[in-house]
C-alpha positions as CSV (number, residue, x, y, z in Angstrom):
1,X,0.0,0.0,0.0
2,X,2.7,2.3,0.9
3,X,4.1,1.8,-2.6
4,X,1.3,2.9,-4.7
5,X,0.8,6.1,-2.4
6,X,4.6,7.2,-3.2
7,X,3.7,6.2,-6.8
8,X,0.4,8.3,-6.7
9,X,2.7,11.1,-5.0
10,X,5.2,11.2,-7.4
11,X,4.0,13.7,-10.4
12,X,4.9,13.4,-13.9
13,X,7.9,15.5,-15.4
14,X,7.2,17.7,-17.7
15,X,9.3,19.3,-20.5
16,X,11.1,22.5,-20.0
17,X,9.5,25.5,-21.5
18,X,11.6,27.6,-24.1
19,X,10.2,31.6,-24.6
20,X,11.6,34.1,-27.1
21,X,12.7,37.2,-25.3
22,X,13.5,38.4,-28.4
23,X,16.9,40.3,-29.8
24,X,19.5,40.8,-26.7
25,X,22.9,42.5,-27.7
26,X,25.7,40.9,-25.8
27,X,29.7,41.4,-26.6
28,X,28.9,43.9,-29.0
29,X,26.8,41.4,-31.2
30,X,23.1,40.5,-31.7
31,X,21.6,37.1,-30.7
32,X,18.2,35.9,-30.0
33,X,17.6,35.4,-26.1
34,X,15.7,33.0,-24.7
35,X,14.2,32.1,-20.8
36,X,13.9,28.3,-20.4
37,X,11.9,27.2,-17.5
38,X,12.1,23.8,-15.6
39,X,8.1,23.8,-14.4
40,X,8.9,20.6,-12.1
41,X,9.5,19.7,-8.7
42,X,12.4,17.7,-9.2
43,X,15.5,18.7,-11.3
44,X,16.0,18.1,-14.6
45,X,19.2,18.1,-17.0
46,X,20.1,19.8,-20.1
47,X,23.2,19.2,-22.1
48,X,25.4,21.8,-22.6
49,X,29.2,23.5,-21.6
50,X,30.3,23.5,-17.9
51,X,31.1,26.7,-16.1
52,X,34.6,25.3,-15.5
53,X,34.6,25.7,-19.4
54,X,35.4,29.1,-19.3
55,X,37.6,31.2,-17.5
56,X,35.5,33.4,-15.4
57,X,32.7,31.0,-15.5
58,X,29.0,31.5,-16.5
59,X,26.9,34.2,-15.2
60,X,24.3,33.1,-12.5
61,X,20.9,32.7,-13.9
62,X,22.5,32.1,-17.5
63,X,23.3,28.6,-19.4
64,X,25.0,27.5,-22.8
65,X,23.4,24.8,-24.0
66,X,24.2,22.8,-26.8
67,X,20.6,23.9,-28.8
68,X,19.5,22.9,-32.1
69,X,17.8,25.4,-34.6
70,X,15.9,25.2,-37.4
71,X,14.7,27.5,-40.3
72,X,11.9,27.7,-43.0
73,X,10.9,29.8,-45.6
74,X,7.6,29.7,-47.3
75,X,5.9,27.1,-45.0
76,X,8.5,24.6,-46.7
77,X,10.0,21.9,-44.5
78,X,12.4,22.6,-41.5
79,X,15.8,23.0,-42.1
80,X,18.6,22.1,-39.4
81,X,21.1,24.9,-39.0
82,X,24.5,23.5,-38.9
83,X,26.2,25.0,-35.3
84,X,29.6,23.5,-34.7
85,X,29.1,23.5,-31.2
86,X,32.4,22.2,-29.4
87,X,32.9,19.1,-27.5
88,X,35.3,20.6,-25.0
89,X,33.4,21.5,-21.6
90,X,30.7,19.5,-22.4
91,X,28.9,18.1,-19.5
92,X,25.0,17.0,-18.2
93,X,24.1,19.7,-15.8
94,X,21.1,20.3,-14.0
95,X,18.1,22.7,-14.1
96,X,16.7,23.2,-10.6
97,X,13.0,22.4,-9.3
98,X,10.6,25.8,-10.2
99,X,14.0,28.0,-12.1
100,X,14.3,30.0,-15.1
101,X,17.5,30.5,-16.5
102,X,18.3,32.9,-19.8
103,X,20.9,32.1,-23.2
104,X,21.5,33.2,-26.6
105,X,21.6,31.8,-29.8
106,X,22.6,33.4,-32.9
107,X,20.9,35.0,-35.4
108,X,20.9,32.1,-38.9
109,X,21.9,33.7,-42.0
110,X,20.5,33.7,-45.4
111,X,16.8,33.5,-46.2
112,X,14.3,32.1,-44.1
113,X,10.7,33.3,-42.8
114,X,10.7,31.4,-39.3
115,X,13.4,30.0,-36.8
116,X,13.0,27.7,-34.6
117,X,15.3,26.2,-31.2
118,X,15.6,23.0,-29.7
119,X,17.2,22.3,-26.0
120,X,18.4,18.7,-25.4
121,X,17.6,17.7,-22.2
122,X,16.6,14.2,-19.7
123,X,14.5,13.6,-16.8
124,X,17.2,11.9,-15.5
125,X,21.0,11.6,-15.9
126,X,21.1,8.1,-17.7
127,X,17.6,9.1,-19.5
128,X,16.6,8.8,-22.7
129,X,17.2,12.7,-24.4
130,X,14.5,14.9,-25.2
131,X,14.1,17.8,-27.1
132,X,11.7,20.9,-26.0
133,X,11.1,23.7,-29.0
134,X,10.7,27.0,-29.0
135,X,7.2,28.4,-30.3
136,X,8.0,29.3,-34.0
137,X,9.4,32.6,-34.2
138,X,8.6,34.8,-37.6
139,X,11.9,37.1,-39.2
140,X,9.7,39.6,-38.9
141,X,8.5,39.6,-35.6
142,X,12.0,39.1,-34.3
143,X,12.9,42.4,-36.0
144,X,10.4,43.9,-33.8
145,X,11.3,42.4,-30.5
146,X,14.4,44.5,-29.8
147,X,14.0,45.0,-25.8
């Protein structure tokens, strides 16, 4: 009996939530920002470069995920961006219960109509990966999202 009341308590994990906060300027260049939010109670992990990667670490409330973006033009089909993200400083690394952190991505060149991002992330460590997308974000509209 006690086993299917922890079972009943434990709730299902959801997906992270990616939102466009639209064009940020950072080190002198522009980049779309986003807020990702873990809406659990219980961590969940994202893959993406260590703090330890970088010489004075990543900002608090920030990540660098290893994202995934696609573009379209004219309702055609998705289209991956190629990224080249590094290996080095890769690494698993939580999101905490209830947080929101913030990253960039950059801007794709050429033509398209709508972009698209993708974060890898697991319910667990050893998990299966997952991928959570951004709502579709319109060329246009981004133009007009300058904070």
């Amino acid at each position: 009996m006690f086993a299917f009341l922890v079972i009943l308590s434990l709730s299902p994990i959801g997906q992270p939530g990616l939102k466009c906060l639209g064009v940020v300027n950072k080190h002198g260049s522009d980049w779309i920002g986003f807020q990702v939010e873990n809406p659990n109670n219980n961590r969940i992990f994202f893959y993406g470069y260590t703090p330890e990667s970088f010489s004075n670490g990543i900002p608090k409330g920030e990540i660098i995920p290893f994202y995934l973006m696609e573009i379209r033009k004219n309702n055609g089909p998705w289209k991956q961006v190629e990224l080249g993200h590094c290996g080095t400083g890769k690494g698993i690394l939580p999101l905490e219960p209830k947080s929101k952190v913030t990253f960039e991505t950059t801007i794709p060149a050429g033509e398209w109509d709508e972009v698209r991002v993708g974060l890898a992330w697991a319910k667990e460590t050893s998990a299966p990966i997952e991928r959570a997308w951004s709502d579709v974000i319109k060329r246009a509209d981004l133009k007009n999202k300058k904070p």
